[in-house]
C-alpha positions as CSV (number, residue, x, y, z in Angstrom):
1,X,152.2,217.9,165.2
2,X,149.3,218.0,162.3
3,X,148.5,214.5,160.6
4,X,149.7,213.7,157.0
5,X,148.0,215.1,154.1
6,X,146.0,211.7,152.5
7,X,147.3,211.2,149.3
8,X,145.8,208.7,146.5
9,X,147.6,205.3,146.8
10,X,150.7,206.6,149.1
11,X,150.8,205.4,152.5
12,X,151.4,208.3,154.8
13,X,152.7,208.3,158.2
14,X,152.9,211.2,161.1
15,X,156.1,211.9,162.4
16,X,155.0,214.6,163.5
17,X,154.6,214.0,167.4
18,X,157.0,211.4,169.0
19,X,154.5,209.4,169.4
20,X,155.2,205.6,170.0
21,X,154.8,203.2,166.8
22,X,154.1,200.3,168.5
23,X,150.7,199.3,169.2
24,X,150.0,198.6,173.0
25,X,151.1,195.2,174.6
26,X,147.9,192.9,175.3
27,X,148.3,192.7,179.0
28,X,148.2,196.6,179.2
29,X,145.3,196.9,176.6
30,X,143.7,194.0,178.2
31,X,144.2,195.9,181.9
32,X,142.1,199.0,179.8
33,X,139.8,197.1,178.5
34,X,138.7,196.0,181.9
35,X,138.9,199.6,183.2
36,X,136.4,201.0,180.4
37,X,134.0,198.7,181.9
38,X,133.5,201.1,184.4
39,X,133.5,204.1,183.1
40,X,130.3,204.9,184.4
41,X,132.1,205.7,187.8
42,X,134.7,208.1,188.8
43,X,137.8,207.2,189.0
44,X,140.5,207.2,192.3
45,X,141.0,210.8,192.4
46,X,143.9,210.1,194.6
47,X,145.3,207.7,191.8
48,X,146.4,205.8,195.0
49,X,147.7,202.5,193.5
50,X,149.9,204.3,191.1
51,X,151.2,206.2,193.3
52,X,152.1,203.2,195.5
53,X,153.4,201.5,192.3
54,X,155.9,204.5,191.1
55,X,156.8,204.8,195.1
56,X,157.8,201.6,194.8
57,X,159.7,201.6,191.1
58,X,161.8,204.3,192.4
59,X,162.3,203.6,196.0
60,X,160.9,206.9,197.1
61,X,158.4,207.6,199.5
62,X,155.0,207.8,198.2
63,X,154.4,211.7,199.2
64,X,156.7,212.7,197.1
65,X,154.8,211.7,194.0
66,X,152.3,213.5,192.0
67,X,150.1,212.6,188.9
68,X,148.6,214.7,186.3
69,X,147.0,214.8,182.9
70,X,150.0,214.3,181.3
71,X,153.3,215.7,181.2
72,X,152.1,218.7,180.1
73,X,149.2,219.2,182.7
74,X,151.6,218.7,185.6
75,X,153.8,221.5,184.1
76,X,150.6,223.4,184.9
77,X,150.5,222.0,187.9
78,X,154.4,223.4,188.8
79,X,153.0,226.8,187.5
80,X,150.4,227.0,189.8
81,X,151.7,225.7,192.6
82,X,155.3,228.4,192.7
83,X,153.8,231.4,190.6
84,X,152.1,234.3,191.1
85,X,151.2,237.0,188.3
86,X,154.2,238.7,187.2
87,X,156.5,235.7,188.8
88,X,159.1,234.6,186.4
89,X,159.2,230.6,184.9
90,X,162.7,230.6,183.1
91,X,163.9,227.7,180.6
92,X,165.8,227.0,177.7
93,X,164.4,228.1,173.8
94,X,164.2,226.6,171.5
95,X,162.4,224.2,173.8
96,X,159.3,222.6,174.8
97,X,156.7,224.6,173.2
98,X,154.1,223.9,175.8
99,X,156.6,226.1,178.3
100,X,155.9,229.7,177.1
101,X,151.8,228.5,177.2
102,X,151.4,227.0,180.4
103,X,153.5,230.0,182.0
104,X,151.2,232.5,180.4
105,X,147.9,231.1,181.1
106,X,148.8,231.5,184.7
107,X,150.1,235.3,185.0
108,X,153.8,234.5,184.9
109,X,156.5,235.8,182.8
110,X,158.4,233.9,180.5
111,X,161.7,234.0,180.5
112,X,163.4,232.3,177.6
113,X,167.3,231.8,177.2
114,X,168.7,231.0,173.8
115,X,170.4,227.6,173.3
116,X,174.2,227.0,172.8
117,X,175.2,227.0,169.1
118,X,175.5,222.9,169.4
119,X,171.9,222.9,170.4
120,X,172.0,222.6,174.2
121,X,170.9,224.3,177.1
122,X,173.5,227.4,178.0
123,X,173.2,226.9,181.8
124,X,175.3,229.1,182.6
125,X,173.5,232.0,180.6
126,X,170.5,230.0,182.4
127,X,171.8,230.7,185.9
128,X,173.0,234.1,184.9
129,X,168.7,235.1,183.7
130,X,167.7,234.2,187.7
131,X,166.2,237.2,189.2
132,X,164.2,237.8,192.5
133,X,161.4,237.2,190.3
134,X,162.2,233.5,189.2
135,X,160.2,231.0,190.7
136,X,160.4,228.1,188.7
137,X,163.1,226.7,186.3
138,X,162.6,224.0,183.4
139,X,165.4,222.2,182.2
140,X,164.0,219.4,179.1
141,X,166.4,216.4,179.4
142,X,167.4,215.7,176.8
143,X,166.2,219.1,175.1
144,X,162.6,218.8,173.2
145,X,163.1,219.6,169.8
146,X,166.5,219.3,169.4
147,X,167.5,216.5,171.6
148,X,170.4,217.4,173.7
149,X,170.9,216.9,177.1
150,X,172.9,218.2,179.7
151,X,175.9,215.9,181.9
152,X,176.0,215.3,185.1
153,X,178.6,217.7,185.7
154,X,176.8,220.7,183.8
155,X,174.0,220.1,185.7
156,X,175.6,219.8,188.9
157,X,177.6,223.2,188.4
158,X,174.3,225.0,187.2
159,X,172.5,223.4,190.3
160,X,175.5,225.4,192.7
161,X,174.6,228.6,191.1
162,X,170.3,228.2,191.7
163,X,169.3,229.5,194.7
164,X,167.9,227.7,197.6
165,X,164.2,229.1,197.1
166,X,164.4,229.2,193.3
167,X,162.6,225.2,192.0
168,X,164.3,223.4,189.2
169,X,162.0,220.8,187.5
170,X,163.7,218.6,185.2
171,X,161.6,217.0,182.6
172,X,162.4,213.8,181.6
173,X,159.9,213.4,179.1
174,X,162.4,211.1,176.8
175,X,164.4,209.7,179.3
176,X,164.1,206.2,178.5
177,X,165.6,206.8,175.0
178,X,168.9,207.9,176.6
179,X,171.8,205.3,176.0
180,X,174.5,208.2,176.5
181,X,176.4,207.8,179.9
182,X,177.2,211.3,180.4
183,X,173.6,212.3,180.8
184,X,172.2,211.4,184.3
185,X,169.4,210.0,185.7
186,X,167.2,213.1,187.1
187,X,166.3,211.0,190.3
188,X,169.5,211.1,191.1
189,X,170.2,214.4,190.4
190,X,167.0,215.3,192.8
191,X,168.0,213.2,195.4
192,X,171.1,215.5,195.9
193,X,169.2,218.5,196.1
194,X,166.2,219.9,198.0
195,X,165.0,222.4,195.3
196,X,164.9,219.9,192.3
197,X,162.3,217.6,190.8
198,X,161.8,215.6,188.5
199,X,158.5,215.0,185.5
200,X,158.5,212.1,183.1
201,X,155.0,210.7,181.2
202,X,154.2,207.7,180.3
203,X,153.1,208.4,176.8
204,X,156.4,208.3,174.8
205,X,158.3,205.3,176.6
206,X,155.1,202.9,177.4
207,X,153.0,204.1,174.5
208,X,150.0,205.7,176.2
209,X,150.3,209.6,174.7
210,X,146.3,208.7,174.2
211,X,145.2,208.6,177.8
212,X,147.2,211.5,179.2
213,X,149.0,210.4,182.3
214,X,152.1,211.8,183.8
215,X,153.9,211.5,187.2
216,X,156.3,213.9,189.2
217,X,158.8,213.2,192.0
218,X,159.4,215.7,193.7
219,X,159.7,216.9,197.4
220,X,157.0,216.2,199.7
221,X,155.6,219.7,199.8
222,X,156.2,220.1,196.3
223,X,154.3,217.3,195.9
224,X,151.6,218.3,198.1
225,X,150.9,221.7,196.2
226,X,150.8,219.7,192.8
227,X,148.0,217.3,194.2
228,X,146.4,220.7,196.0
229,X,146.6,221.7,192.0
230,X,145.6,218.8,189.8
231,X,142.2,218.7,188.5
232,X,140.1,216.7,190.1
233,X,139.7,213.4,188.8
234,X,141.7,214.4,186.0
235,X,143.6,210.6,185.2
236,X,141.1,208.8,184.1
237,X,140.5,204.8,185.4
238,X,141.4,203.7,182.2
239,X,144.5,205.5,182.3
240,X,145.4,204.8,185.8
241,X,145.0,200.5,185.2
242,X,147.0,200.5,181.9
243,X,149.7,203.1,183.3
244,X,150.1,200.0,186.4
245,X,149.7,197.5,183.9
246,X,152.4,199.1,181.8
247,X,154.5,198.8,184.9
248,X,154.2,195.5,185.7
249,X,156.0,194.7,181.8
250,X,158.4,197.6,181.8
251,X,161.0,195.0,180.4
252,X,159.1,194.3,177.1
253,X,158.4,197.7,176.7
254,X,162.1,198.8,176.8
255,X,162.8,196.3,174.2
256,X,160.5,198.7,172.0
257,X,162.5,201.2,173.1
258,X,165.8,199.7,172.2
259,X,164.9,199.4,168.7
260,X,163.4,202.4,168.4
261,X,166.9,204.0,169.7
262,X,168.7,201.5,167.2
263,X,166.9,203.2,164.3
264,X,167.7,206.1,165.7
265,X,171.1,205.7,165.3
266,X,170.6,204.6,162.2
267,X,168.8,207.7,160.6
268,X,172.4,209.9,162.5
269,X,174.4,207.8,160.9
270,X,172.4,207.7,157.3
271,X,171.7,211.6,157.1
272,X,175.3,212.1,158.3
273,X,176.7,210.1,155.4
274,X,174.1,212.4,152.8
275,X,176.1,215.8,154.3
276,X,173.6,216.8,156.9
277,X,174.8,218.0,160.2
278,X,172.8,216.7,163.2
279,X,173.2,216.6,166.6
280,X,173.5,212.9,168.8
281,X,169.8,213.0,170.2
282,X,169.1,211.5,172.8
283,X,165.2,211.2,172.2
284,X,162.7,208.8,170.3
285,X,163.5,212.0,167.1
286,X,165.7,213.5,165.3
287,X,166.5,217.4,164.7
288,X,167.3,219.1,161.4
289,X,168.1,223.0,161.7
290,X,167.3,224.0,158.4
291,X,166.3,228.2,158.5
292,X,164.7,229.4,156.2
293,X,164.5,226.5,154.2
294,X,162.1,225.0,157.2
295,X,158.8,225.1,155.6
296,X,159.6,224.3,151.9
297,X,161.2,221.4,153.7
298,X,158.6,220.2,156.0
299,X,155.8,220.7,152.4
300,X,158.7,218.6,150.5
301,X,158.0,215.8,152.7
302,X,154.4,216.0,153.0
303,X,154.4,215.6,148.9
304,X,155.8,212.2,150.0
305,X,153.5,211.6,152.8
306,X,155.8,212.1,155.5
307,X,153.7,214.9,158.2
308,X,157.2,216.5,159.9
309,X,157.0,219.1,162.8
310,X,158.4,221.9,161.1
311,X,159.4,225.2,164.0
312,X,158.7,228.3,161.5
313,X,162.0,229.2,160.0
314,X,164.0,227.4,162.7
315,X,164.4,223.7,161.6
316,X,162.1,220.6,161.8
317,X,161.7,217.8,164.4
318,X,161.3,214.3,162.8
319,X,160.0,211.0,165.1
320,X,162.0,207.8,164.2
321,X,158.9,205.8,164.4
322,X,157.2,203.2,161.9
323,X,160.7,201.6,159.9
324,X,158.9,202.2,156.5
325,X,158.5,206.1,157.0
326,X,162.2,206.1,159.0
327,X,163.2,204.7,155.3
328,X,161.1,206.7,153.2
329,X,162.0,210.3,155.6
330,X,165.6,209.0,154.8
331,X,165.3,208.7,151.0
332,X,163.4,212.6,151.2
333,X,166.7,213.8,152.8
334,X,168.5,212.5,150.1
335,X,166.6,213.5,147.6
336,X,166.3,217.0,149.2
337,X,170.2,217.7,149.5
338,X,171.1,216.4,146.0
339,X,168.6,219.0,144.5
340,X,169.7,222.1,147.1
341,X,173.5,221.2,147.1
C-alpha cells in the first residue's frame, strides 16, 4: 500500500496496508530499546527463546515451530522447502498478492483458483485444481483482500479431498481479528491432520509490521526444512525481544484488537446503511468490489487524504485503523454513492 498524497492543511492517513494504529505498548518498546543496544552483534540465529515462548503459547512441541522475516518470508520459506521448478503452489485469487511472487521467484507454477461469487475460497474448485504437480496449497484465513474465511466444516471436507503428500499451509495472518464462531482456529485444524500447517505474523495483531517477524507451526519435518531455509540471521534481536515482550502482554494487546474489530463493525454496518454491499470481514479491513470504478475510487479518496489499496479494476481494500480516517473513509463513501447513484 503507497502512502497518502500530502496535502496543504488536511491530515492524511494510510489505509492502505492493515497496519496496526496503535503505537507500541511501553513494555514491548522498552524490551526493543534494550535490544538496539546491541546491535553491534548478531542476533540468536536459532531465535531460540521465541521459539520456546510460542512452544509454550500453544502447547506444541518446540520442533514444530519455525520463524522467518515475516509472514511473507516464511511463505518463501514453504516454497523452498516443497518445490522444485515446474512444481505447482495452488491458492485462492483474488488473494494474497505476495502468493503468485514468492511462487515465481522460486521456479514454481502458479496456480490460481477464482473465488466464490460471495468472496470466499471455492474449495471445492480448490481440491478439484490438485494435480501430480501440486506441492503446496495456501488457504488465507480469513481471505486477504476480501476478508472471508472458510468454517470448520468447509475446511474439514476440502482437507478429505487433499492428498496425503500434497502440504496445506493455512495463513492466519488476521486471525486474531476473527470474532465469528464458525471459522476455526488453524491449530486445531493442524492438529487433526499430518499434511497441514499453520503461519500467522506478528505484525498486524501485536503491532510490529516494522521489524518483520513471523512464526509457523507446523510438523516437525516441515519445520525442519523451513529452518534448513530461513536466511540466516534473518529476525533481527530487536525483533526477536519485542516479539517475547509482546507475548508476555498479549492481553492488552487484544484489547487493541477488540476495538479495532468494534470499529470494524461499525464501518459494515455504516456503508451498509449508505447502499453498499460488503461482505462480514473477518480482518483488521474492509472490502469494496467496485470494477471498473476501482481507480477513480481509490483517486477520490486520496483527494481527501485517505491512501486506499485499490486491486486494478477489481475493488479496493480499506484498513479500519486511526478512528478519524475510519470517519472521514466513511463520509467519502457517502459522498461517493450520492454522486454515482
Amino acid at each position: 500500500g503507497r502512502p497518502p498524497v500530502q496535502r496543504a492543511g488536511v491530515r492524511t492517513f494510510k489505509i492502505s496496508s492493515n497496519e496496526n494504529p496503535y503505537s507500541p505498548l511501553p513494555s514491548v518498546l522498552a524490551a526493543a530499546q534494550r535490544a538496539a543496544g546491541e546491535m553491534n552483534r548478531y542476533p540468536d540465529m536459532a531465535v531460540t527463546a521465541l521459539h520456546a515462548a510460542l512452544a509454550e503459547r500453544f502447547g506444541v512441541d518446540v520442533e514444530r515451530i519455525a520463524t522467518g522475516v515475516g509472514s511473507v518470508g516464511l511463505l518463501q520459506q514453504f516454497v523452498q522447502a516443497t518445490c522444485d521448478a515446474g512444481d505447482e503452489v495452488l491458492f485462492a485469487w483474488r488473494s494474497f498478492e505476495a502468493y503468485p511472487i514468492v511462487a515465481a521467484v522460486n521456479g514454481a507454477t502458479a496456480v490460481r483458483v477464482p473465488l466464490r461469487a460471495d468472496e470466499s475460497h471455492d474449495l471445492a474448485a480448490m481440491a478439484a485444481a490438485i494435480t501430480d504437480r501440486t506441492k503446496l496449497v495456501l488457504v488465507c484465513q480469513p481471505n486477504n483482500p476480501t476478508g472471508v474465511g472458510a468454517t470448520r466444516d468447509e475446511l474439514e471436507s476440502f482437507l478429505a479431498a487433499v492428498p496425503g503428500h500434497v502440504l496445506v499451509v493455512i495463513d492466519e495472518a488476521y486471525v486474531e481479528f476473527v470474532d465469528d464462531p464458525e471459522l476455526p482456529d488453524g491449530l486445531d485444524v493442524m492438529r487433526a491432520h499430518a499434511n497441514v500447517a499453520v503461519l500467522r505474523t506478528f505484525s498486524k495483531a501485536y503491532g510490529l509490521a516494522g521489524l518483520r517477524v513471523g512464526y509457523a507451526i507446523a510438523p516437525v519435518e516441515v519445520a525442519e526444512a523451513l529452518r534448513a531455509c530461513a536466511v540466516p540471521f534473518g529476525v533481527s534481536g530487536v525483533a526477536q525481544a519485542a516479539a517475547l515482550a509482546a507475548l508476555q502482554v498479549e492481553d492488552e494487546l487484544l484489547e487493541r484488537v477488540a476495538r479495532i474489530t468494534a470499529a470494524r463493525a461499525w464501518i459494515i454496518d455504516a456503508l451498509r446503511g449508505q447502499g453498499w454491499t460488503l461482505t462480514n470481514s473477518q480482518a483488521n479491513f474492509v472490502w469494496l468490489r467496485l470494477g471498473d470504478d476501482t481507480p477513480a475510487f481509490a483517486s477520490f479518496c486520496d483527494e481527501r487524504g485517505l491512501a486506499v489499496r485499490p486491486y486494478g479494476t477489481e475493488g479496493v481494500r480499506i484498513t479500519v485503523g486511526d478512528p478519524e480516517a475510519d470517519i472521514r473513509f466513511v463520509a467519502a463513501a457517502d459522498e461517493w454513492r450520492r454522486l454515482h447513484t
